[in-house]
N, CA, C and O atoms as a Tinker XYZ file with bonds, in Angstrom:
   284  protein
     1  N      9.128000    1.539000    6.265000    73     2
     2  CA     9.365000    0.556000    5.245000    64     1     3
     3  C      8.057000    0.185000    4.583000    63     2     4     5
     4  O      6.958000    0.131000    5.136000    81     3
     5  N      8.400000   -0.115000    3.043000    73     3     6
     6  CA     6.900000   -1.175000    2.721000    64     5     7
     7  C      7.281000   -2.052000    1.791000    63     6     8     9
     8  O      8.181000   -2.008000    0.953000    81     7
     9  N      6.295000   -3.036000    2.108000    73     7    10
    10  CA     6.457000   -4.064000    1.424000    64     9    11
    11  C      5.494000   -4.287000    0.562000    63    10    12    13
    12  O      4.311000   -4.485000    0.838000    81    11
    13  N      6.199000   -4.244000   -0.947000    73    11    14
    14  CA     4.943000   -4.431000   -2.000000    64    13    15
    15  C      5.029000   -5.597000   -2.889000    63    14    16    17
    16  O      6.224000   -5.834000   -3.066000    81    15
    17  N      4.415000   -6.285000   -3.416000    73    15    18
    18  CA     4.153000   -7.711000   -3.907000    64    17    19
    19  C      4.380000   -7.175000   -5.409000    63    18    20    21
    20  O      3.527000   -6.321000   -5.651000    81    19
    21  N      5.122000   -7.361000   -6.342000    73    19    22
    22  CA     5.138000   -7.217000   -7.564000    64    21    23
    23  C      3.695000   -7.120000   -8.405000    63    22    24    25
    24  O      3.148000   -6.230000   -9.056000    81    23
    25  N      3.315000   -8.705000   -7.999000    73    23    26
    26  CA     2.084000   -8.687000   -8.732000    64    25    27
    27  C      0.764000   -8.257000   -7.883000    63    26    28    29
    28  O      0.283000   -9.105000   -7.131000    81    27
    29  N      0.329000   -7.332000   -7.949000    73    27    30
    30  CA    -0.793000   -6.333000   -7.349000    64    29    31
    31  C     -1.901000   -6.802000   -8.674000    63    30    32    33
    32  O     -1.410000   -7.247000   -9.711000    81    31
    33  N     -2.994000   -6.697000   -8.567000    73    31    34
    34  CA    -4.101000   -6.533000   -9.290000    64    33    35
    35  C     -4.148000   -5.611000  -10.384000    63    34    36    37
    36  O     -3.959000   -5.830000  -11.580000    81    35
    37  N     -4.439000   -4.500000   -9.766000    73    35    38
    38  CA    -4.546000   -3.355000  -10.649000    64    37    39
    39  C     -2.933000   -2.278000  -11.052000    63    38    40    41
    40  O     -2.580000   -2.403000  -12.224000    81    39
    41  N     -2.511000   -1.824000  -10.641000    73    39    42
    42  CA    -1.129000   -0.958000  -10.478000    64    41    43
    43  C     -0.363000   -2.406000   -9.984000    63    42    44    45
    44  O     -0.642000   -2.930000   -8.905000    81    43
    45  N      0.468000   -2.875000  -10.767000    73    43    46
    46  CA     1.991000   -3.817000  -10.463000    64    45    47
    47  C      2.520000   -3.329000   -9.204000    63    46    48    49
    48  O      2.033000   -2.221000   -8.975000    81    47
    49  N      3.236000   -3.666000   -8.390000    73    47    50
    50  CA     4.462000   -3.038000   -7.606000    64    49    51
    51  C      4.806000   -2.039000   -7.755000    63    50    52    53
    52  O      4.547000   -1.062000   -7.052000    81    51
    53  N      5.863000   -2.117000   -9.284000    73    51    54
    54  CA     6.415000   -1.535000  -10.217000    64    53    55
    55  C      5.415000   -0.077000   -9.996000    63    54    56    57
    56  O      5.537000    1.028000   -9.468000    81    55
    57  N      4.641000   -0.654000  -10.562000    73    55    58
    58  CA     4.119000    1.129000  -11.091000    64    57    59
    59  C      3.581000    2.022000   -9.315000    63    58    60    61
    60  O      3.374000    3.230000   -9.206000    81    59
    61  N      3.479000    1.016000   -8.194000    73    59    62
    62  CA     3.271000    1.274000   -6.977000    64    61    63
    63  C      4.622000    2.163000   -6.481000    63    62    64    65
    64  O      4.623000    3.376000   -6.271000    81    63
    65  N      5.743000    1.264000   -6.352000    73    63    66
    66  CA     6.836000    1.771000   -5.994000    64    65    67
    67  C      7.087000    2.928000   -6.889000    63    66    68    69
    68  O      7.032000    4.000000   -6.286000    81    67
    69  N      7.295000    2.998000   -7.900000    73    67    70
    70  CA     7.441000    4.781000   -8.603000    64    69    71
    71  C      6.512000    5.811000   -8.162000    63    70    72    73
    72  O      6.862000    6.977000   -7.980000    81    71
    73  N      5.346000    5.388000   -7.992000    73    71    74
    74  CA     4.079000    6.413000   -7.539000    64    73    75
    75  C      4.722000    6.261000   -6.194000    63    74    76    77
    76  O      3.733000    6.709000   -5.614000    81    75
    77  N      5.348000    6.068000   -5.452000    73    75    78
    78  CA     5.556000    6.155000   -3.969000    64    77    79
    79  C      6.897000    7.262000   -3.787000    63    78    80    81
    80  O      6.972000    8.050000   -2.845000    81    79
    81  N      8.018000    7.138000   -4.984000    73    79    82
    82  CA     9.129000    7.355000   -5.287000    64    81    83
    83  C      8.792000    9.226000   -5.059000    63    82    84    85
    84  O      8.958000   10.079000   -4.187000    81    83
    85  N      8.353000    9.147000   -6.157000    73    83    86
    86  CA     7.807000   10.490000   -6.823000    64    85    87
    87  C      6.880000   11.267000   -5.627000    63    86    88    89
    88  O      7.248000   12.293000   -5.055000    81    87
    89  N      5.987000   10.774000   -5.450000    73    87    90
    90  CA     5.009000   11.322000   -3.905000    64    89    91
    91  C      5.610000   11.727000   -2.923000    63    90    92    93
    92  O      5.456000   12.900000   -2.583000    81    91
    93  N      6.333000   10.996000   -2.308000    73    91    94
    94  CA     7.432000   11.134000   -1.198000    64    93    95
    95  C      8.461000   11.907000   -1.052000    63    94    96    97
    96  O      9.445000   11.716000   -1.767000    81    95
    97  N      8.449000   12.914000   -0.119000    73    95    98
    98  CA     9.637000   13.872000   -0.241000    64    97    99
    99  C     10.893000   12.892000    0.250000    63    98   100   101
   100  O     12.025000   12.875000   -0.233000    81    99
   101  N     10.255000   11.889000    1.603000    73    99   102
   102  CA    11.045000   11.169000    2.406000    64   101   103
   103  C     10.482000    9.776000    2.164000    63   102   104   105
   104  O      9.682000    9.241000    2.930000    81   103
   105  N     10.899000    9.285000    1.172000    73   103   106
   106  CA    10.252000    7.847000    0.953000    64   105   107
   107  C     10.927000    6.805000    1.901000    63   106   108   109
   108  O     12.073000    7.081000    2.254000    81   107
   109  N     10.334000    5.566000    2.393000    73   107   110
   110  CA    10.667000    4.854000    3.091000    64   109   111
   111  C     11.022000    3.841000    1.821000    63   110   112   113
   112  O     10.547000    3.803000    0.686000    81   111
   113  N     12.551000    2.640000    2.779000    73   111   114
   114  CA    12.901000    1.716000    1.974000    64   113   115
   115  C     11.548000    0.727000    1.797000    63   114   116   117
   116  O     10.652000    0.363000    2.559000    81   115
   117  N     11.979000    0.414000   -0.040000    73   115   118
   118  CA    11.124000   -0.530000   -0.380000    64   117   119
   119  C     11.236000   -1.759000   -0.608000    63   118   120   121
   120  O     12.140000   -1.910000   -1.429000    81   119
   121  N     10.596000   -3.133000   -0.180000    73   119   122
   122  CA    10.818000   -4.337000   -0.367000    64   121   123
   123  C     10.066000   -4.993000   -0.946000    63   122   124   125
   124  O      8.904000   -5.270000   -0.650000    81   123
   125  N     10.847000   -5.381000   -2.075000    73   123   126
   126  CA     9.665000   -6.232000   -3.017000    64   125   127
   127  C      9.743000   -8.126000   -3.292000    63   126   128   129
   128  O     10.446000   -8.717000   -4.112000    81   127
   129  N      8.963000   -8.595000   -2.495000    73   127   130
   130  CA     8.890000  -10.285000   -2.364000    64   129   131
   131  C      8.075000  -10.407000   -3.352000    63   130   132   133
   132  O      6.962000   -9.883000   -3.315000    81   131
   133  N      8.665000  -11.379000   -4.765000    73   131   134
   134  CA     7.764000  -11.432000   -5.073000    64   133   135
   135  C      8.702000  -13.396000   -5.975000    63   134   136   137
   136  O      9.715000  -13.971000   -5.576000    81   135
   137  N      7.993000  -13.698000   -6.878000    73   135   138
   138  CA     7.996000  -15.243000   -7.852000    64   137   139
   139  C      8.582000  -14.928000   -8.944000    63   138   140   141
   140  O      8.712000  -15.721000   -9.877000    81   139
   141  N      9.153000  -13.305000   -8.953000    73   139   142
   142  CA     9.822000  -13.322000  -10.723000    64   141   143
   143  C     11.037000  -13.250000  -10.399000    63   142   144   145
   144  O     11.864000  -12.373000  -10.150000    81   143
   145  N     10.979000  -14.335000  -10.451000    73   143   146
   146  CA    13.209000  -14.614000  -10.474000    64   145   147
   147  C     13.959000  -13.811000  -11.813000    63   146   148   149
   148  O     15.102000  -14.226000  -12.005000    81   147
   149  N     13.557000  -12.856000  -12.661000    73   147   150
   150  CA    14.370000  -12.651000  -13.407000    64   149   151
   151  C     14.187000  -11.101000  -13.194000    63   150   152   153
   152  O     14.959000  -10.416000  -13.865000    81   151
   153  N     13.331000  -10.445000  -12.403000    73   151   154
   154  CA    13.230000   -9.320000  -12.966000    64   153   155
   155  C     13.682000   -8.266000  -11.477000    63   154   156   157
   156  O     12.859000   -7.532000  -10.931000    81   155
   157  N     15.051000   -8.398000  -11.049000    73   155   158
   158  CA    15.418000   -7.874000  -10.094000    64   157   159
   159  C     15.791000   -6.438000  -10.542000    63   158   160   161
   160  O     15.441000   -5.458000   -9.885000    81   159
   161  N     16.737000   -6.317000  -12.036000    73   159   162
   162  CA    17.101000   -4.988000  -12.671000    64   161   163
   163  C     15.822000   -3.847000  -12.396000    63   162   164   165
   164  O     15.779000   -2.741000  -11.856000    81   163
   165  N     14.949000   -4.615000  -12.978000    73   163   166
   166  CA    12.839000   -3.704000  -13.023000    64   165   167
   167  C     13.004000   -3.303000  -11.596000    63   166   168   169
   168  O     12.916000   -2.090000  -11.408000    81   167
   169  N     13.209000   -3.999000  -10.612000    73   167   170
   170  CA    12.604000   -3.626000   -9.295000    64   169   171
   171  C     13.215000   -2.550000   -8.723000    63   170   172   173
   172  O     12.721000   -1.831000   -7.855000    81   171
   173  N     14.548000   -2.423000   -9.335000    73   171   174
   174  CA    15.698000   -1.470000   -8.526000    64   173   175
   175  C     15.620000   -0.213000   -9.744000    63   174   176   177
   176  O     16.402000    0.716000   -9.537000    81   175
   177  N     14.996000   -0.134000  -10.637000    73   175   178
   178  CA    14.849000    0.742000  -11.846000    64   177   179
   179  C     13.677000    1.788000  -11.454000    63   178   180   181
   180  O     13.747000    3.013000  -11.555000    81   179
   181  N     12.214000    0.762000  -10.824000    73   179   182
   182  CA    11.266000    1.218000  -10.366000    64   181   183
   183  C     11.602000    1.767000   -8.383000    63   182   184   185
   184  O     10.632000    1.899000   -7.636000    81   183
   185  N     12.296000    1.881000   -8.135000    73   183   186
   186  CA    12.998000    2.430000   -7.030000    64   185   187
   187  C     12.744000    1.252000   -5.488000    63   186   188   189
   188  O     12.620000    1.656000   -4.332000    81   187
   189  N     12.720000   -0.472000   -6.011000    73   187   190
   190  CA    13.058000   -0.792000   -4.651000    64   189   191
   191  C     14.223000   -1.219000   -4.280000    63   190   192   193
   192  O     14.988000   -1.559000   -5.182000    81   191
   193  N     14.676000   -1.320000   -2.889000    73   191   194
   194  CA    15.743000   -1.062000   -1.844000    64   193   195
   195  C     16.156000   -2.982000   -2.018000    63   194   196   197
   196  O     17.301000   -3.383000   -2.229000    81   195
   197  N     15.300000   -3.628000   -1.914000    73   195   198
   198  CA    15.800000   -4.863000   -1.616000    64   197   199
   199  C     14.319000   -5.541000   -2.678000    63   198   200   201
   200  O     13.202000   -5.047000   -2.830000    81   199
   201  N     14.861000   -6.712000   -3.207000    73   199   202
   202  CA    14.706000   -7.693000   -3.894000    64   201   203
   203  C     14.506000   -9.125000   -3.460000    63   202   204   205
   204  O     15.532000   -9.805000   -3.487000    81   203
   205  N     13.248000   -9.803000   -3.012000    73   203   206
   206  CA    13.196000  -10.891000   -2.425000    64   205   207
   207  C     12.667000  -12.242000   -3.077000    63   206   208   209
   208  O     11.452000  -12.244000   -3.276000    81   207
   209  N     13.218000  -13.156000   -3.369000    73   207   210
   210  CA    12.388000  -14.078000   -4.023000    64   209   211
   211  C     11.695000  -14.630000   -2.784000    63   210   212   213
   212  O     12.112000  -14.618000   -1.625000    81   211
   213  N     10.510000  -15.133000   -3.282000    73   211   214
   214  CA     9.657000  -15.583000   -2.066000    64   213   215
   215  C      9.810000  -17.371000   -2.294000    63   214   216   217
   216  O     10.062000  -17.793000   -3.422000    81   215
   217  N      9.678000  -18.083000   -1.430000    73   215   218
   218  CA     9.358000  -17.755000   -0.291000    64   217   219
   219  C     10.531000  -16.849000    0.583000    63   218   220   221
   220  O     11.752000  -16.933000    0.449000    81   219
   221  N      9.830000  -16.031000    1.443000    73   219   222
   222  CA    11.405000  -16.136000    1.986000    64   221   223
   223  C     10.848000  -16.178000    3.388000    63   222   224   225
   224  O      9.703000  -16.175000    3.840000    81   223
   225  N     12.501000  -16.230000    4.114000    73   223   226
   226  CA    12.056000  -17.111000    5.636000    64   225   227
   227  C     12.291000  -15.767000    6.342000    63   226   228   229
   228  O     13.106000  -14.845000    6.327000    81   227
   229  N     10.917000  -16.204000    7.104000    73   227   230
   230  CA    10.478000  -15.345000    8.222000    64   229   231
   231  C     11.646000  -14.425000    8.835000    63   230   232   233
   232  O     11.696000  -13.195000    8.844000    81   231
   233  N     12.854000  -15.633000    9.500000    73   231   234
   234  CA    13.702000  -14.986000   10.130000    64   233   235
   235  C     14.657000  -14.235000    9.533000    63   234   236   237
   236  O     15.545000  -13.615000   10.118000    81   235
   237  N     14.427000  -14.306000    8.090000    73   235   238
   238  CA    15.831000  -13.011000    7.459000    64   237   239
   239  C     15.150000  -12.401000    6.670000    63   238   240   241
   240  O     15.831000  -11.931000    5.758000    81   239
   241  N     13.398000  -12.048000    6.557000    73   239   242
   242  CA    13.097000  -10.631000    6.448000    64   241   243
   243  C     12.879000  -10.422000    7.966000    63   242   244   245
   244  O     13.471000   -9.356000    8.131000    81   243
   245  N     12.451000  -10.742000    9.034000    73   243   246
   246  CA    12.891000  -10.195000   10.493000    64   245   247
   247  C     14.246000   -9.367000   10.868000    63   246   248   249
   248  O     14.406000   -8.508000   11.736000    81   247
   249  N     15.038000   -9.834000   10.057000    73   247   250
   250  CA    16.436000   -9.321000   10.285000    64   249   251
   251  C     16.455000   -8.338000    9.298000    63   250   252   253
   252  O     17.412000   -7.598000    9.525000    81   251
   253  N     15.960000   -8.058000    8.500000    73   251   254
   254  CA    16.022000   -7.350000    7.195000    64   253   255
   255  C     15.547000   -5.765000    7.809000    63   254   256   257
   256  O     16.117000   -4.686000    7.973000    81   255
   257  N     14.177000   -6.309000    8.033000    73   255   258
   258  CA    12.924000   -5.331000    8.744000    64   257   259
   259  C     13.939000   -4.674000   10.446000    63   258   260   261
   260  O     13.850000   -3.483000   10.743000    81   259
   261  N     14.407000   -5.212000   10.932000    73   259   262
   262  CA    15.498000   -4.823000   11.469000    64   261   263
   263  C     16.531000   -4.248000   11.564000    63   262   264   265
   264  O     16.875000   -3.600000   12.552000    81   263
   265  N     17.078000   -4.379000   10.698000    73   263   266
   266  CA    18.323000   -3.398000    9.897000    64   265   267
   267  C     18.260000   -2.651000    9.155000    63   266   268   269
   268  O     19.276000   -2.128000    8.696000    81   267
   269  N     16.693000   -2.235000    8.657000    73   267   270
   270  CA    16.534000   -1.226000    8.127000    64   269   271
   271  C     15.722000    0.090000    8.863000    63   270   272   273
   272  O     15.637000    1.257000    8.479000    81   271
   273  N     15.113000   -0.634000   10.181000    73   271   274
   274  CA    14.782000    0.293000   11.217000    64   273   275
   275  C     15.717000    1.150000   12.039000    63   274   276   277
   276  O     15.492000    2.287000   12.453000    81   275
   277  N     17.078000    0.232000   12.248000    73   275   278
   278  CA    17.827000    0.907000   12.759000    64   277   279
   279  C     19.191000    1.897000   11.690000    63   278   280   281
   280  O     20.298000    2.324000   12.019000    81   279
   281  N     18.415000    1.952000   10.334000    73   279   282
   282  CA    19.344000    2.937000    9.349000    64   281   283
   283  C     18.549000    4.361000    9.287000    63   282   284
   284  O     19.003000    5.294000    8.625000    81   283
């Protein structure tokens, strides 16, 4: 799994998660926590798996990070 922050410095998420998409014969699911409440369509366009507004609570990305270990 990885978890990438939308807003990155240099390369967005966005442009992270596609460069990961494309690289990867066997890409791992991607999770993106991030403060843009509107731009969930972008995240799943740029190839991530799950969509998190932050904050989010510990115990249901624990469960998340969980249920995607055992897929």
């Amino acid at each position: 799994m990885a978890i990438l922050d939308i807003g990155l410095p240099d390369d967005d998420g966005y442009q992270l998660a596609r460069k990961l998409v494309a690289a990867l014969a066997r890409r791992p699911p991607l999770i993106a926590p991030t403060r843009y409440g509107n731009a969930e369509e972008k995240a799943r366009v740029a190839g991530f798996d799950h969509y998190l507004l932050k904050t989010v609570e510990p115990a249901f990305l624990a469960d998340l990070l969980n249920r995607q270990a055992r897929e």
